[in-house]
ROSE-4610 file (N, C-alpha, C; in Angstrom, 1 decimal, always signed):
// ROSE-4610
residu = [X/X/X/X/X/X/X/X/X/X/X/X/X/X/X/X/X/X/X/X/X/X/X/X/X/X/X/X/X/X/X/X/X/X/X/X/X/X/X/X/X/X/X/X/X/X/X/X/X/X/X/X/X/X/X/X/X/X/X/X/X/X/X/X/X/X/X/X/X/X/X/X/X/X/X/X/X/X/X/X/X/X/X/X/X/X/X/X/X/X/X/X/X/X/X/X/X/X/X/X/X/X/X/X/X/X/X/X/X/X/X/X/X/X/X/X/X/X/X/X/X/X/X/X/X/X/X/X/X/X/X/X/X/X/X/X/X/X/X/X/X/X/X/X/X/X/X/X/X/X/X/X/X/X/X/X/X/X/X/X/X/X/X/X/X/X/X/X/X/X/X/X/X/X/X/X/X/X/X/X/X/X/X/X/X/X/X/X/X/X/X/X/X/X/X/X/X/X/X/X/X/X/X/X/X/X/X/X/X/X/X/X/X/X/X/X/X/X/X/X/X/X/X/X/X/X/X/X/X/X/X/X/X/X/X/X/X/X/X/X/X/X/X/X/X/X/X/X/X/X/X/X/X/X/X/X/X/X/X/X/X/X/X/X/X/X/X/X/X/X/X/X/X/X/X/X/X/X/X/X/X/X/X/X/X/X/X/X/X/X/X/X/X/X/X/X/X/X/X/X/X/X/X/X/X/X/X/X/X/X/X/X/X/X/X/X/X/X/X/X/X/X/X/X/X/X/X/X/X/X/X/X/X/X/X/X/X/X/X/X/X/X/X/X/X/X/X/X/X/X/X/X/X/X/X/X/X/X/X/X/X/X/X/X/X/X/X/X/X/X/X/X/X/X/X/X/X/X/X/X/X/X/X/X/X/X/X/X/X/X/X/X/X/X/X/X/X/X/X/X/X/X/X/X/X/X/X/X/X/X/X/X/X/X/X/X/X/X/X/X/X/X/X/X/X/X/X/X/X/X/X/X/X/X/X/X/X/X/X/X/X/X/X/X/X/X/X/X/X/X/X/X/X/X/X/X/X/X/X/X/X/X/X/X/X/X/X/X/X/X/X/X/X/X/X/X/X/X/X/X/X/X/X/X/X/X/X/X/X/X/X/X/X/X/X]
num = [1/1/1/2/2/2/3/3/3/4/4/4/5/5/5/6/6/6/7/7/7/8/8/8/9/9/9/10/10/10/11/11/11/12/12/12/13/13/13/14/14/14/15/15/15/16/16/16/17/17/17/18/18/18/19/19/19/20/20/20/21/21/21/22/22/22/23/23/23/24/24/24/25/25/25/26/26/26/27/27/27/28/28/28/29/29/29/30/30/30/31/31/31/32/32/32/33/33/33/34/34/34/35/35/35/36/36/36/37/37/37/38/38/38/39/39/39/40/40/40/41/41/41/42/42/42/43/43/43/44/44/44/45/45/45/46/46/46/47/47/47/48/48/48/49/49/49/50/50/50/51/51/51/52/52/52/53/53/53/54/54/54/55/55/55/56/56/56/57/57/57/58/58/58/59/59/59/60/60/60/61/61/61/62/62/62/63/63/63/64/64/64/65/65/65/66/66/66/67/67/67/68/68/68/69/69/69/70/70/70/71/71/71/72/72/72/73/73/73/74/74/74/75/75/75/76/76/76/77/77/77/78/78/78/79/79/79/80/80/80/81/81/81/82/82/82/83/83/83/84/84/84/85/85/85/86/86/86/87/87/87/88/88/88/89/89/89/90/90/90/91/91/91/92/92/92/93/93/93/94/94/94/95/95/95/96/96/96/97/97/97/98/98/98/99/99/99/100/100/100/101/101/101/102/102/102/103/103/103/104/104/104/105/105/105/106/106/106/107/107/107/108/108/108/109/109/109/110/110/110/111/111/111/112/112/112/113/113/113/114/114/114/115/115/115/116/116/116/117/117/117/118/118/118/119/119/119/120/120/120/121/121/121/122/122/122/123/123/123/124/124/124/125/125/125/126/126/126/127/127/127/128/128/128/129/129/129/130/130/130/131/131/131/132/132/132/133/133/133/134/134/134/135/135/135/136/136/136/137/137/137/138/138/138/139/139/139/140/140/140/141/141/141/142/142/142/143/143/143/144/144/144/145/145/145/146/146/146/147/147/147/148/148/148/149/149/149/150/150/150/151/151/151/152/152/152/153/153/153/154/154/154/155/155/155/156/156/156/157/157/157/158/158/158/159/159/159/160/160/160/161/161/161/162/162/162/163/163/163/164/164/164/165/165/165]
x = [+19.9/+20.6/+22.1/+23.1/+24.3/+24.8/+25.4/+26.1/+26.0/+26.1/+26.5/+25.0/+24.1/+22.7/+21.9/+20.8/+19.5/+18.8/+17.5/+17.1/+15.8/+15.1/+14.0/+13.1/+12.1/+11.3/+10.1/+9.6/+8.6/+8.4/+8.4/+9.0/+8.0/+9.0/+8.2/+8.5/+7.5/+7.3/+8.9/+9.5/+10.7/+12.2/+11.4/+12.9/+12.9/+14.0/+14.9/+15.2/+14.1/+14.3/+14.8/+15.1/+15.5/+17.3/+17.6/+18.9/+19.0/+18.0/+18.0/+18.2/+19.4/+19.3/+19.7/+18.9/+19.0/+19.6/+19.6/+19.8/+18.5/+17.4/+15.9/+15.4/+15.1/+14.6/+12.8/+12.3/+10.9/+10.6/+11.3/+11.2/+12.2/+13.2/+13.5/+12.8/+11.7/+10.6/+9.6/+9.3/+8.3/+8.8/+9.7/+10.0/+9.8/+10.5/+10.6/+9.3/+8.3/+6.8/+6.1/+5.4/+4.4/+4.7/+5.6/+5.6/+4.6/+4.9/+3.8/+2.7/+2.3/+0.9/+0.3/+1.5/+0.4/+0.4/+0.9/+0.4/-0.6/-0.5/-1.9/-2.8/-2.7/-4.4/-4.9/-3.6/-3.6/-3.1/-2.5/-2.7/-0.7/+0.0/+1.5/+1.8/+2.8/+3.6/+5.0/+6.0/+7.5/+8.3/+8.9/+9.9/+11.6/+12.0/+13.5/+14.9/+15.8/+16.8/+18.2/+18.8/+20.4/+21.1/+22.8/+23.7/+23.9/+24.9/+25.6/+25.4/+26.1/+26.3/+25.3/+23.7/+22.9/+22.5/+22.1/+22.5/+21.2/+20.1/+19.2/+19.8/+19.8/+20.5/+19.8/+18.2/+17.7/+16.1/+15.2/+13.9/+13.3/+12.0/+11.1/+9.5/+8.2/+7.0/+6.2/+5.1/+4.3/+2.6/+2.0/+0.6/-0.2/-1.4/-2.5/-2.3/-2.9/-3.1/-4.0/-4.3/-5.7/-5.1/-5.1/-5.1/-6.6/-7.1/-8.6/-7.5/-8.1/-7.8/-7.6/-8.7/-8.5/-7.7/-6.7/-5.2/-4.0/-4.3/-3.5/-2.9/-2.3/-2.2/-1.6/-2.3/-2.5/-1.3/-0.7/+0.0/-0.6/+0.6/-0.1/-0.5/-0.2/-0.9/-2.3/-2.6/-4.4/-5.1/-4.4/-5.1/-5.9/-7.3/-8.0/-8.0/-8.5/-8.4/-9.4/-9.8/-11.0/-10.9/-11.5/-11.7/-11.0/-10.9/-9.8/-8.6/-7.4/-6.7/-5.8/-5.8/-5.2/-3.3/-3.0/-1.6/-0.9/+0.1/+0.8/+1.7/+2.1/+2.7/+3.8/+5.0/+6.4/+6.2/+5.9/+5.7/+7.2/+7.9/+9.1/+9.8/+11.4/+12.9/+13.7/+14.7/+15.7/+16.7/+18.0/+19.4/+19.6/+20.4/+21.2/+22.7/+22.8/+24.0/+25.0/+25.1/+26.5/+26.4/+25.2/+25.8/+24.9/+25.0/+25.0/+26.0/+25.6/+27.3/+27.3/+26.7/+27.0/+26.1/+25.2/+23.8/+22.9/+22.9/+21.4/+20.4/+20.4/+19.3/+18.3/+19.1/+18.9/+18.0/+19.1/+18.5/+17.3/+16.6/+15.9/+14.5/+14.9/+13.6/+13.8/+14.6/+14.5/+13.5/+13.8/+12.9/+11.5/+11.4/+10.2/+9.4/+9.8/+9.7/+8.6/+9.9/+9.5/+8.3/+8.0/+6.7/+5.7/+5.7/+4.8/+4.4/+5.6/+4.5/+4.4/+4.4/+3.5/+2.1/+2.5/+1.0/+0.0/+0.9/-0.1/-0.8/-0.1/-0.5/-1.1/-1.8/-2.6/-4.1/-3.7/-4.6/-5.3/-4.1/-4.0/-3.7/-2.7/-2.1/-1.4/-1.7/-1.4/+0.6/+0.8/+1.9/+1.9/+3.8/+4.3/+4.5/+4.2/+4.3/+5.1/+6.1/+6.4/+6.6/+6.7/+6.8/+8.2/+8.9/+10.2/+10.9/+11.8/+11.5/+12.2/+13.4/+14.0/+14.4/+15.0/+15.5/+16.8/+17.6/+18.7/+17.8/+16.2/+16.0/+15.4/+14.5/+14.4/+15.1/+16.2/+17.5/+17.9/+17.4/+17.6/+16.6/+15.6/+14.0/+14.1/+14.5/+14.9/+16.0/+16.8/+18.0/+17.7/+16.4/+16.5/+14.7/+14.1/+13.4/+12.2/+11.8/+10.8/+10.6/+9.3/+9.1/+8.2/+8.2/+7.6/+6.4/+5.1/+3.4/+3.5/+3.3/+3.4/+2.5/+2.9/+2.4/+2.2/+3.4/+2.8/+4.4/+4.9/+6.2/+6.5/+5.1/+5.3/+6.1/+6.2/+7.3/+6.1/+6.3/+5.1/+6.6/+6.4/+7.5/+6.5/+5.7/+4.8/+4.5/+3.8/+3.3/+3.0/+1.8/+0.7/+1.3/+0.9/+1.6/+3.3/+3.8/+5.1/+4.6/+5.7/+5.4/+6.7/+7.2/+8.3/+8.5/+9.6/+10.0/+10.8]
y = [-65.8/-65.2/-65.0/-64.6/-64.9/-63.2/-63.3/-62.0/-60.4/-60.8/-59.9/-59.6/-60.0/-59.4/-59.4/-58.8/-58.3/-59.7/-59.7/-61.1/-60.1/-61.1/-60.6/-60.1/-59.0/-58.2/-57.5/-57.2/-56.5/-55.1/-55.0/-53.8/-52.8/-51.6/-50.5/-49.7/-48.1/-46.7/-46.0/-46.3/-45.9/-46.5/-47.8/-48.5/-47.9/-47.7/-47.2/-48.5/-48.2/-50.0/-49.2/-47.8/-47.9/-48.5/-48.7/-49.1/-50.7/-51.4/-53.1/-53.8/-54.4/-54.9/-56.7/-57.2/-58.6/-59.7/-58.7/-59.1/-58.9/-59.8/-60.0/-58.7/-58.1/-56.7/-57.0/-57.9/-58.4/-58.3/-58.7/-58.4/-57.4/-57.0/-55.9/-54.3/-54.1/-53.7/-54.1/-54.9/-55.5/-54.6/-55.0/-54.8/-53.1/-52.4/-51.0/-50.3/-50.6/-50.4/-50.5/-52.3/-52.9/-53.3/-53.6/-54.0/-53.1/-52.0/-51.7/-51.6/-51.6/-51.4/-52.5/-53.8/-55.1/-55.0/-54.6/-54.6/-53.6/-52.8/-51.9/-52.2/-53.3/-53.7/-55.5/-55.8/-57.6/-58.1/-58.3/-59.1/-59.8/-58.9/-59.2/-59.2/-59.5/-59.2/-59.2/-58.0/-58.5/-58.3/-59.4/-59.0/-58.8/-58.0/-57.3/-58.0/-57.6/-58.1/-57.1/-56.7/-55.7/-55.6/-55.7/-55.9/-55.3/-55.4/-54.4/-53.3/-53.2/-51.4/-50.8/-51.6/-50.4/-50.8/-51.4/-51.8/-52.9/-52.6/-53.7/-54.2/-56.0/-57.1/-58.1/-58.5/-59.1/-59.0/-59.5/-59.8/-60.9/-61.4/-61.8/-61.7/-62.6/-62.1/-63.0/-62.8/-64.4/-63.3/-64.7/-64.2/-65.3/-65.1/-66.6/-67.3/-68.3/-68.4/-70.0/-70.5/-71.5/-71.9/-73.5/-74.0/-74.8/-75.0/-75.8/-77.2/-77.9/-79.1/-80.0/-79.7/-80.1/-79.4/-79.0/-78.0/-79.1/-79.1/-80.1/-82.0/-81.7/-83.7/-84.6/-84.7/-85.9/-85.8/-86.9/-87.1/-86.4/-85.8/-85.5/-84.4/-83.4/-82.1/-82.4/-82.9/-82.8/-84.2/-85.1/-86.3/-85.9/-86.0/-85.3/-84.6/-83.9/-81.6/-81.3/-80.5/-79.4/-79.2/-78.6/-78.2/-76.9/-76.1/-75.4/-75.4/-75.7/-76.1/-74.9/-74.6/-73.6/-73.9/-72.8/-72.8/-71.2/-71.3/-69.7/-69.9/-68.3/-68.5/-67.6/-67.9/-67.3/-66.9/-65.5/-65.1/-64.2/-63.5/-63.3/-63.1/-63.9/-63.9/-63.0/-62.8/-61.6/-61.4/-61.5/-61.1/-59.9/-59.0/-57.7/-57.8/-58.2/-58.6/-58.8/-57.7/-57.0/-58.5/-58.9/-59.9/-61.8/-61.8/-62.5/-63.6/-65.1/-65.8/-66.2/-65.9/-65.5/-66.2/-67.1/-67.9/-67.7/-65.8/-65.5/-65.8/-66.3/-66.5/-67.9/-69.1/-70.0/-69.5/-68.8/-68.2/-67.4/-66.0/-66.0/-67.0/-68.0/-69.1/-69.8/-70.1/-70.7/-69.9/-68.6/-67.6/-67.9/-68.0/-67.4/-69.3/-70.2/-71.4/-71.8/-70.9/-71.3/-70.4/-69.0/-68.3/-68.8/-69.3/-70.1/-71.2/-71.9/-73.1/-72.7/-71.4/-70.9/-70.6/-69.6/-69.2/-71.0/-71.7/-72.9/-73.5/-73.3/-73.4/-73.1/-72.3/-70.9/-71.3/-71.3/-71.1/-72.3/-73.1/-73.8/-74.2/-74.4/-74.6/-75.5/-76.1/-77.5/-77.3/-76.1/-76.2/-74.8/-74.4/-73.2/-73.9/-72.8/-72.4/-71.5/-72.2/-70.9/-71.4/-70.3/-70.3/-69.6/-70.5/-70.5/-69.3/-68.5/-67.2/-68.3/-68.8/-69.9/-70.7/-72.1/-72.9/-73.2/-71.9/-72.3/-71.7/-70.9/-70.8/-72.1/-72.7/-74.4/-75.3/-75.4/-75.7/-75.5/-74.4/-73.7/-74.4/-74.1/-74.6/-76.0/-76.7/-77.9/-78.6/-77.7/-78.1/-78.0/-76.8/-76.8/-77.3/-78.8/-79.4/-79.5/-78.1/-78.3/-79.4/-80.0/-80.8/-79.7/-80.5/-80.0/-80.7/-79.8/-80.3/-80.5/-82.0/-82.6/-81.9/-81.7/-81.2/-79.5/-78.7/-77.3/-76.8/-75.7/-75.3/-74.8/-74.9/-74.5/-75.5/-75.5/-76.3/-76.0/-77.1/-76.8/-77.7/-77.5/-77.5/-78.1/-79.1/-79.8/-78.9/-78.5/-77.9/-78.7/-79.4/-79.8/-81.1/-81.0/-82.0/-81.8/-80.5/-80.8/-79.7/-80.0/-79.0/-78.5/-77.3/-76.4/-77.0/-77.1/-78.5/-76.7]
z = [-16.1/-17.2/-16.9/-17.8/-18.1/-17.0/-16.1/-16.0/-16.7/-18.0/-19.2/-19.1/-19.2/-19.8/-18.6/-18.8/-17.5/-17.9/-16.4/-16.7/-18.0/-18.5/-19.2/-18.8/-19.1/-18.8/-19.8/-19.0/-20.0/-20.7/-21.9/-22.1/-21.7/-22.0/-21.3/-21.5/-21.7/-22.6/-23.1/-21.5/-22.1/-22.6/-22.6/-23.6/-24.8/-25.3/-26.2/-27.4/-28.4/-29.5/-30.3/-31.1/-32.2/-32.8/-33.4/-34.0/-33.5/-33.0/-32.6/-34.0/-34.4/-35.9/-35.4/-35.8/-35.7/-36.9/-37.9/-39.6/-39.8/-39.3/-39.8/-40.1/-41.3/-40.9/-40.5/-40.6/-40.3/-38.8/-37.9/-36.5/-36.1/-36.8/-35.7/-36.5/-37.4/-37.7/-36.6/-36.6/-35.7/-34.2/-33.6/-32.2/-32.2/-33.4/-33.2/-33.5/-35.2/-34.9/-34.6/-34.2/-33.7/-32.4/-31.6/-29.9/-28.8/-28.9/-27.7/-28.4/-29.7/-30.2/-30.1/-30.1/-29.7/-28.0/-27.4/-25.9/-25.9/-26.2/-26.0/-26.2/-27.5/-28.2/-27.6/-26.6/-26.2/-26.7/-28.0/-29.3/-29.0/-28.6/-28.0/-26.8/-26.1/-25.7/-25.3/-25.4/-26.1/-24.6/-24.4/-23.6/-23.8/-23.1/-23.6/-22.8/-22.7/-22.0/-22.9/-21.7/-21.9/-21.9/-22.1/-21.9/-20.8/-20.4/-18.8/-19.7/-20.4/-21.2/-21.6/-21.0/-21.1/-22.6/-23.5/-25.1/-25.2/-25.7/-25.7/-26.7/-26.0/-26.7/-27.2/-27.0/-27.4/-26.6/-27.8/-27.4/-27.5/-27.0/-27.5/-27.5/-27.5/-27.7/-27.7/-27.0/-26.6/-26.7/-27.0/-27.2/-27.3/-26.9/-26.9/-28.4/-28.5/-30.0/-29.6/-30.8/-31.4/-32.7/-32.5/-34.2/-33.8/-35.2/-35.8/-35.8/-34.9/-34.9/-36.0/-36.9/-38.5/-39.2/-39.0/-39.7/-38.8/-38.1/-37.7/-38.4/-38.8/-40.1/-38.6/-37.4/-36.6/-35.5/-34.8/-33.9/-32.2/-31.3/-30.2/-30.1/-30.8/-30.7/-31.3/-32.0/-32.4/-31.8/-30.7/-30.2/-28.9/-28.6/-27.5/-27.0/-28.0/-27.7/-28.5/-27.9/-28.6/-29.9/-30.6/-31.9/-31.9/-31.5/-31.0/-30.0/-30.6/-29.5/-29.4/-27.5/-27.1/-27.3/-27.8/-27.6/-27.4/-26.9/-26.9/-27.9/-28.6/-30.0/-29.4/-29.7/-29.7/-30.9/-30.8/-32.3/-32.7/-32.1/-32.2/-31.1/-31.5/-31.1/-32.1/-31.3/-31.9/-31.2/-31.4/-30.6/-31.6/-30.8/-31.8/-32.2/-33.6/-34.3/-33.5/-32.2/-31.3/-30.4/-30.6/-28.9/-29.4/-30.7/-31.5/-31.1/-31.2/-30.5/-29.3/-28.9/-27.0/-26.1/-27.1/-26.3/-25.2/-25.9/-25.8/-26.5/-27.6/-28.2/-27.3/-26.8/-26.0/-24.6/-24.0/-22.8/-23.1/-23.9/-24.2/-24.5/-25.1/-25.4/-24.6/-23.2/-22.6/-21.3/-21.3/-20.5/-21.1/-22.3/-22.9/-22.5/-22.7/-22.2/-20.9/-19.4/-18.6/-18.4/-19.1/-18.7/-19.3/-20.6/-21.2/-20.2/-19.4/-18.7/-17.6/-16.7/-15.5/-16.3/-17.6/-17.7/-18.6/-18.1/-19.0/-17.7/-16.7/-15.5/-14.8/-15.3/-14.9/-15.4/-16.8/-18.1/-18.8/-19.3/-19.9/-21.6/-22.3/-23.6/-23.6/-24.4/-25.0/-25.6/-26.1/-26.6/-27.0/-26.8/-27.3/-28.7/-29.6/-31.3/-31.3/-33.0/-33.4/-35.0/-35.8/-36.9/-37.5/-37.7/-37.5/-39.1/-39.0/-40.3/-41.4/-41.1/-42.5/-41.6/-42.6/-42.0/-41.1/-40.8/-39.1/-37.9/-38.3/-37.4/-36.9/-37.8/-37.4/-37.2/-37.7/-36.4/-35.4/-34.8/-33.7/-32.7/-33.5/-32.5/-32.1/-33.1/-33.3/-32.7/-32.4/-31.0/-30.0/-29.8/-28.4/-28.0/-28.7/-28.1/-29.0/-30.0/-30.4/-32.0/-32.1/-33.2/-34.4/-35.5/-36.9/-36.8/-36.4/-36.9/-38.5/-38.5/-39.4/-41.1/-41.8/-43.0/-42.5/-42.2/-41.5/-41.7/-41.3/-41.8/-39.8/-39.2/-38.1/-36.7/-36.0/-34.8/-33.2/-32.8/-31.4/-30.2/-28.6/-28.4/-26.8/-26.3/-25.4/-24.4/-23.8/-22.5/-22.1/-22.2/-21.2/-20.2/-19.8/-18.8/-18.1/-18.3/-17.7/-17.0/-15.7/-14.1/-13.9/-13.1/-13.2/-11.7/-11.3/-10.0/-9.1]
């Protein structure tokens, strides 16, 4: 990570999320109501990152996830795999308007990236998912590697087979 910010982490009882405004009010709702309730119940988990000044600057959030192989309209994500195919879902990203610009958002998914392919390492998943909120966030995803599952509004970004050197 960049000087300016902490590396990423997991959040915790006493981080301080209220006033995180991303524009999105959907995830920075999400981060302030639902984040530790999905770690408590499995279902999330969000990690944080802070300016020097102490200023949470950005998050994100990874969790197992499954597509029916038949939801899939073909290519490499549905070519010899289970009927359920394992994947982890980047279910939310978020910078805070203040430090917006500054390619945290990058660093962030690039963190969220490399834990995705230890725990694929571990585990096993075919691909990080995400479902991108409009179209510059799919430019975004889309600059930084991932493709569009064909006939799906969703972006899958390869695991399986790459190794952390």
């Amino acid at each position: 990570m960049d000087m300016r910010f902490t590396t990423p982490r997991r959040i915790e009882s006493s981080d301080m999320l209220d006033g995180f405004d991303c524009g999105i009010t959907p995830i920075d709702e999400w981060l302030s109501t639902r984040s530790r309730s999905a770690e408590k119940q499995g279902t999330a988990v969000a990690y944080v990152t802070y300016a020097e000044s102490g200023e949470l600057a950005g998050f994100y959030s990874l969790s197992a996830h499954a597509m029916e192989r038949s939801n899939i309209a073909g290519g490499w994500l549905q070519r010899n795999v289970p009927e359920r195919v394992p994947m982890i879902l980047l279910g939310m990203l978020g910078v805070d308007r203040r430090f917006q610009g500054e390619g945290l958002g990058r660093k962030l998914l690039h963190d969220a990236v490399i834990r995705s392919l230890n725990i694929s390492s571990e585990l096993g998943a075919r691909a990080l998912i995400v479902d991108p909120v409009d179209s510059a966030a799919a430019r975004f995803y889309e600059n930084n590697g991932f493709q569009h599952i064909p006939e799906s509004e969703r972006m899958f970004l390869k695991l399986a087979g790459k190794h952390l050197v």
